[in-house]
N, CA and C of each residue as an Amber inpcrd file, in Angstrom:
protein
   306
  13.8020000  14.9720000  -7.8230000  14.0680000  14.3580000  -9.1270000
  13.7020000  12.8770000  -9.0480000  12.7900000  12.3110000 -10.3070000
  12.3710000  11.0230000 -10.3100000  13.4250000  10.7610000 -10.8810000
  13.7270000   9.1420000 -10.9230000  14.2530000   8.3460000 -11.1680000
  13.1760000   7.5810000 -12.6450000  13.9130000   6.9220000 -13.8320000
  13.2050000   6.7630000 -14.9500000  12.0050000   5.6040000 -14.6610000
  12.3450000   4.8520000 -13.6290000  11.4760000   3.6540000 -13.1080000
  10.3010000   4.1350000 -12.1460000  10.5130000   5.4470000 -11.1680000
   9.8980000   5.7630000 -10.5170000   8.6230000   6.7240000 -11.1600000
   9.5720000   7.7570000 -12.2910000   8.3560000   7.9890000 -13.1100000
   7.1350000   7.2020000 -13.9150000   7.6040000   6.0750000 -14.4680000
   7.2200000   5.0500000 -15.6090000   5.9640000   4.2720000 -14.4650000
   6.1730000   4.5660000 -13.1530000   5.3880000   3.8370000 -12.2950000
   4.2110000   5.1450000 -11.7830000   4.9070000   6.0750000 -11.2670000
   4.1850000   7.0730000 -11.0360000   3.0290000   7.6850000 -12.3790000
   3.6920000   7.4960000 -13.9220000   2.5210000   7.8270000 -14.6920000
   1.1560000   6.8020000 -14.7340000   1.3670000   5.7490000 -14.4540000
   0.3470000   4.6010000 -14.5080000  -0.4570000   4.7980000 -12.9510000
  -0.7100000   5.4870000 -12.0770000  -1.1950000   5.4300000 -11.3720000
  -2.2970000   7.1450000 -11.2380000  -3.6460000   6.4650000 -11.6320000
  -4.3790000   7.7580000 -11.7100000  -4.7750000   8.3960000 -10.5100000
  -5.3820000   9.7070000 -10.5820000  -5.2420000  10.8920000  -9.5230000
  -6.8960000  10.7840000  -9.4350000  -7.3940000  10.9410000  -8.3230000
  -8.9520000  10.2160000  -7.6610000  -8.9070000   8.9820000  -7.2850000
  -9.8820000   8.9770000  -6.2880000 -10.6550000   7.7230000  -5.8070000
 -11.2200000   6.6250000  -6.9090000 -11.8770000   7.5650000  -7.9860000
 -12.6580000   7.0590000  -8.7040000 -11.7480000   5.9930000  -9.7040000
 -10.9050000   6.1800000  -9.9760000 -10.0030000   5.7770000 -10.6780000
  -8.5380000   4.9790000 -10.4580000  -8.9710000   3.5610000 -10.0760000
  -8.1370000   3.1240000  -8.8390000  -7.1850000   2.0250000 -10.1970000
  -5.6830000   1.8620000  -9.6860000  -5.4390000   0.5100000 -10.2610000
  -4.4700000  -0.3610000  -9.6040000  -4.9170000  -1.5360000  -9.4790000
  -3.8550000  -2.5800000  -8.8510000  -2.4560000  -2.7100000  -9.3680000
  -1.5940000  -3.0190000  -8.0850000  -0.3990000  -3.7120000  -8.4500000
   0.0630000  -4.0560000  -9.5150000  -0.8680000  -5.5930000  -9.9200000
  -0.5300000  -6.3220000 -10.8640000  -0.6940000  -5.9690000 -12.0250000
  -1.8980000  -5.2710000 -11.9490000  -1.7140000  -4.3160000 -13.6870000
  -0.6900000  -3.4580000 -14.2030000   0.0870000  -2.9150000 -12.5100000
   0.7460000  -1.8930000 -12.5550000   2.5040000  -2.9030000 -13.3190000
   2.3970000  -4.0020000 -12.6940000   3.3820000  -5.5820000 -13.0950000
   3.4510000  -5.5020000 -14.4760000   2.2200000  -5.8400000 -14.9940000
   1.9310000  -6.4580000 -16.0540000   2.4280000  -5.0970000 -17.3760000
   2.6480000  -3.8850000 -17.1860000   2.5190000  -2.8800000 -17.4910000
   3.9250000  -2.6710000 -18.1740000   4.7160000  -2.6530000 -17.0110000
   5.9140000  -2.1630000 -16.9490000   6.8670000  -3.2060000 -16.5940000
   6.2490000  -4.6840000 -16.6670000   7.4200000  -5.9510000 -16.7320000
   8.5650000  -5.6350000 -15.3480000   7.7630000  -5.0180000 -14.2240000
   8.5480000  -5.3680000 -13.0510000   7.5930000  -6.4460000 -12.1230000
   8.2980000  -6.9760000 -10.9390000   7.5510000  -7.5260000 -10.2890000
   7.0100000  -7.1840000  -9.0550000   6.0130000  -7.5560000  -8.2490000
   5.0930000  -6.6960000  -7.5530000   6.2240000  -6.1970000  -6.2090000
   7.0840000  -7.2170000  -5.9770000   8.1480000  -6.1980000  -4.7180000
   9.0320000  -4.7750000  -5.4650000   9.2300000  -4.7980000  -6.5090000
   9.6440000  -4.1700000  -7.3350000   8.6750000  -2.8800000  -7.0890000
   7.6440000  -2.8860000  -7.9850000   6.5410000  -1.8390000  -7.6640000
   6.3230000  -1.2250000  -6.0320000   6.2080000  -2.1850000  -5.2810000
   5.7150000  -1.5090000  -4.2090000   6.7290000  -0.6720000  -3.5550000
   7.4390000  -1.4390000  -3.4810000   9.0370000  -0.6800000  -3.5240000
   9.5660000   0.5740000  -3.9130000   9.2590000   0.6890000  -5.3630000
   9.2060000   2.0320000  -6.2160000   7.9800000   3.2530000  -5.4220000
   6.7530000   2.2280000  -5.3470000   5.8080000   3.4060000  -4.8440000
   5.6400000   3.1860000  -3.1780000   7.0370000   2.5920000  -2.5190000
   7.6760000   3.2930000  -1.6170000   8.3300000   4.9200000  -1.1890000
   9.0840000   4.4540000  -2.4700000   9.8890000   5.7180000  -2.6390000
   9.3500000   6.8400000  -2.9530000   8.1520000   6.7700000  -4.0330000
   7.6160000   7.9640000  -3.6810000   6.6760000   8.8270000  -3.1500000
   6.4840000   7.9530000  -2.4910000   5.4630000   8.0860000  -1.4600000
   6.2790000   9.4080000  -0.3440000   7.7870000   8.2030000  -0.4320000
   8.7320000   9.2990000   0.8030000   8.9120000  10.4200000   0.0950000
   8.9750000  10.6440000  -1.5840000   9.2630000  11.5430000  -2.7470000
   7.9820000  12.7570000  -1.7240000   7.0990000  12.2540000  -1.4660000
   6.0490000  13.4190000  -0.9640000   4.6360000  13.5330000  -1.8130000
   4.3790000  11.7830000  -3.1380000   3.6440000  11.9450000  -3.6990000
   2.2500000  10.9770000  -2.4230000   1.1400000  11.4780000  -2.6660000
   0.2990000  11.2270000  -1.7450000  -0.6410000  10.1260000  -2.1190000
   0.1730000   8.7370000  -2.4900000  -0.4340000   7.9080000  -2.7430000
  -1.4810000   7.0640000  -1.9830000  -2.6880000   6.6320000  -2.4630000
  -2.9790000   5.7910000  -1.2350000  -3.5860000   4.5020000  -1.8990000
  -3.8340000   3.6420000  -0.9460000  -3.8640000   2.1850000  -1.1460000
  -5.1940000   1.6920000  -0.3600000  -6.0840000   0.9460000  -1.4370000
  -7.8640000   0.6760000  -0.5960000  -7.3410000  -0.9910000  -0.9790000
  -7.6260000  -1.5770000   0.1260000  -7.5390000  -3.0000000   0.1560000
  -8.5630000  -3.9510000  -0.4890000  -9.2330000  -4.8590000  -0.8560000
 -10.2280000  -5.1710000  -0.7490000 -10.8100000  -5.5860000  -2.3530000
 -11.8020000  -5.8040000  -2.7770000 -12.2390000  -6.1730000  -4.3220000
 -12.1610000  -4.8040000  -5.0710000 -12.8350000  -3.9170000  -4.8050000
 -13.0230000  -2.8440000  -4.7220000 -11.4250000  -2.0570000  -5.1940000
 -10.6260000  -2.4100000  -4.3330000  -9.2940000  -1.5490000  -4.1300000
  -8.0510000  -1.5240000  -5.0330000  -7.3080000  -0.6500000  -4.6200000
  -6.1840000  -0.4380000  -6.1530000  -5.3140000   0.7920000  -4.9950000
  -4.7960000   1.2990000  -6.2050000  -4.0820000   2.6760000  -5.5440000
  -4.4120000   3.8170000  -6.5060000  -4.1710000   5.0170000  -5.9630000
  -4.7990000   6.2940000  -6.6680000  -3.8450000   7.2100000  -5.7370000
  -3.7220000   8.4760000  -6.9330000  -3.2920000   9.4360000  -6.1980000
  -4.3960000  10.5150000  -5.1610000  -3.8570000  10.6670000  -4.1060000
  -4.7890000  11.6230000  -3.4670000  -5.6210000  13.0030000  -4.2000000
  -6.7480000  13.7390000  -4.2710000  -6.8700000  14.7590000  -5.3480000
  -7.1990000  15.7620000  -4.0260000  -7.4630000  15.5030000  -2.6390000
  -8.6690000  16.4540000  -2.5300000  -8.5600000  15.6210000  -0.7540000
  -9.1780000  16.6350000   0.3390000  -8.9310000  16.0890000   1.6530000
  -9.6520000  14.7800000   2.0000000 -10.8670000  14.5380000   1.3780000
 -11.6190000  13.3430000   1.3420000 -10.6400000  12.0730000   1.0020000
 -10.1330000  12.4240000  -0.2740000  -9.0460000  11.3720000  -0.5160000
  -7.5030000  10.4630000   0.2360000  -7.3780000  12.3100000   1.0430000
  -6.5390000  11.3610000   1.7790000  -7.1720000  10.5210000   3.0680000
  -8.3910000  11.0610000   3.4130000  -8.1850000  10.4950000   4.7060000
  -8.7090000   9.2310000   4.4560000  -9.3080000   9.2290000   3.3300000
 -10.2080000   7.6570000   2.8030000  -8.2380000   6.5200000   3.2250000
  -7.1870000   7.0890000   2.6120000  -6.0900000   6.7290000   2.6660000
  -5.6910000   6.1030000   4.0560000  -5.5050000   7.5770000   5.0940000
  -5.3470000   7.2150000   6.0140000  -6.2970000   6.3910000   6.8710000
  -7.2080000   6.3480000   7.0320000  -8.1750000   5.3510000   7.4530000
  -7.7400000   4.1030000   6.8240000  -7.6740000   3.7350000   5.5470000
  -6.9090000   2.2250000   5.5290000  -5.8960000   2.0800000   5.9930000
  -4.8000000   3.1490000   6.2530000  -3.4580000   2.7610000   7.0270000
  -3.7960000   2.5810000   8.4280000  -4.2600000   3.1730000   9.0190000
  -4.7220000   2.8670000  10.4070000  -5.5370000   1.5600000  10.7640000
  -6.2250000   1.1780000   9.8440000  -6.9100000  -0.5030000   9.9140000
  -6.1230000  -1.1980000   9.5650000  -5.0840000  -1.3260000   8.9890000
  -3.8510000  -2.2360000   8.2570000  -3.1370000  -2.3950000   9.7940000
  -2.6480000  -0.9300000  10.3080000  -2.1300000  -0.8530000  11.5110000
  -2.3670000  -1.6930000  12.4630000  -3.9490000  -1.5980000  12.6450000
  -4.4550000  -2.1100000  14.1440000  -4.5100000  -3.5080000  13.8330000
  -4.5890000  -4.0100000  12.8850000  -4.6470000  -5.4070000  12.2050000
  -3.3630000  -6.2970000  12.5110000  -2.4380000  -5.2850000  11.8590000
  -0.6290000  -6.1010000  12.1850000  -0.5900000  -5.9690000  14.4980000
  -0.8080000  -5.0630000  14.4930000  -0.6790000  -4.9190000  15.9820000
  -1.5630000  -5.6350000  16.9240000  -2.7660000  -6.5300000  16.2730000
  -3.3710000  -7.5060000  16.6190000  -2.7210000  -8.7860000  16.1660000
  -2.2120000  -8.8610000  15.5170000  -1.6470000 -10.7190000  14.6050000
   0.0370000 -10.1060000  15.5670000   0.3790000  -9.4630000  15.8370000
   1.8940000  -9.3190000  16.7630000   0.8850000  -9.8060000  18.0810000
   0.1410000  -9.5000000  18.4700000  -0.2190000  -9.2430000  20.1070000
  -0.6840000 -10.9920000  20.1680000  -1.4130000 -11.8630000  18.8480000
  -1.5150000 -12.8730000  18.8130000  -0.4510000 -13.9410000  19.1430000
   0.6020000 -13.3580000  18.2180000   1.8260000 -14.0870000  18.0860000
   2.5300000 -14.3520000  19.7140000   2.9470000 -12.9170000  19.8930000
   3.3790000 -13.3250000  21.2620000   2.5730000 -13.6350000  22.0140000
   1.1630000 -14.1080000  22.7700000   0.4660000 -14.5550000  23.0490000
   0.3840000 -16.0890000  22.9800000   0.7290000 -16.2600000  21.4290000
   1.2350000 -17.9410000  21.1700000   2.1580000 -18.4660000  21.7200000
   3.3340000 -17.7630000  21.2540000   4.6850000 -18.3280000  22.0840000
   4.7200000 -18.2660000  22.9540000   4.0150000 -17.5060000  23.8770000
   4.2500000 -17.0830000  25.4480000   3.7850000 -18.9390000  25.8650000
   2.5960000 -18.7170000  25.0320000   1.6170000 -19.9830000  25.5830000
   2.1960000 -21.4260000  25.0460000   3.2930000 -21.4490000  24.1340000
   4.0090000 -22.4940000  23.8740000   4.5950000 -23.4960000  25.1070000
   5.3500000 -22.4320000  26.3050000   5.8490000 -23.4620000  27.3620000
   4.7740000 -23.9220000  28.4690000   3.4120000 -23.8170000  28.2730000
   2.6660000 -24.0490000  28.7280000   2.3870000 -25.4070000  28.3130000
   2.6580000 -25.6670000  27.1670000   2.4170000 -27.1400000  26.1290000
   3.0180000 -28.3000000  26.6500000   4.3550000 -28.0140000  27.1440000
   5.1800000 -28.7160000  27.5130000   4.8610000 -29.5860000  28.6480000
């Protein structure tokens, strides 16, 4: 069972690749704000809806239609991944190298 916010978010988000839409339109739409949204299409994501998210000029979110779609999905989660697990491996790398400064 959706929730009235989770639906109102879930109808604004179209089903294909082809048919992508950002955040902020998704904001501008429904007068929440973007932690708000992502938040919502947190939840239903865990709901079991197969949203996915393309980063970039290009990018927006869309519902999955078809196996191409998701993995186009998962392939951006896995580069998002290796990305944060590089800027962590940086970080501590920094601080490590902080008492070296001294």
């Amino acid at each position: 069972e959706l929730t009235i916010i989770e639906q109102s978010v879930l109808e604004l988000i179209p089903r294909g690749f082809e048919r992508k839409i950002k955040v902020p339109d998704i904001c501008s739409i429904i007068d929440l704000d973007e932690r708000d949204v992502k938040a919502v299409i947190q939840m239903l994501r865990a709901k079991g809806v197969p949203i996915v998210s393309v980063r970039g000029y290009e990018g927006g979110m869309f519902i999955a239609t078809n196996e191409d779609e998701r993995t186009i999905g998962l392939q951006a989660f896995r580069n998002q991944f290796k990305s944060m697990i590089n800027k962590q491996k940086q970080w501590v790398s920094s601080y490590l190298n902080m008492g070296k400064l001294s």
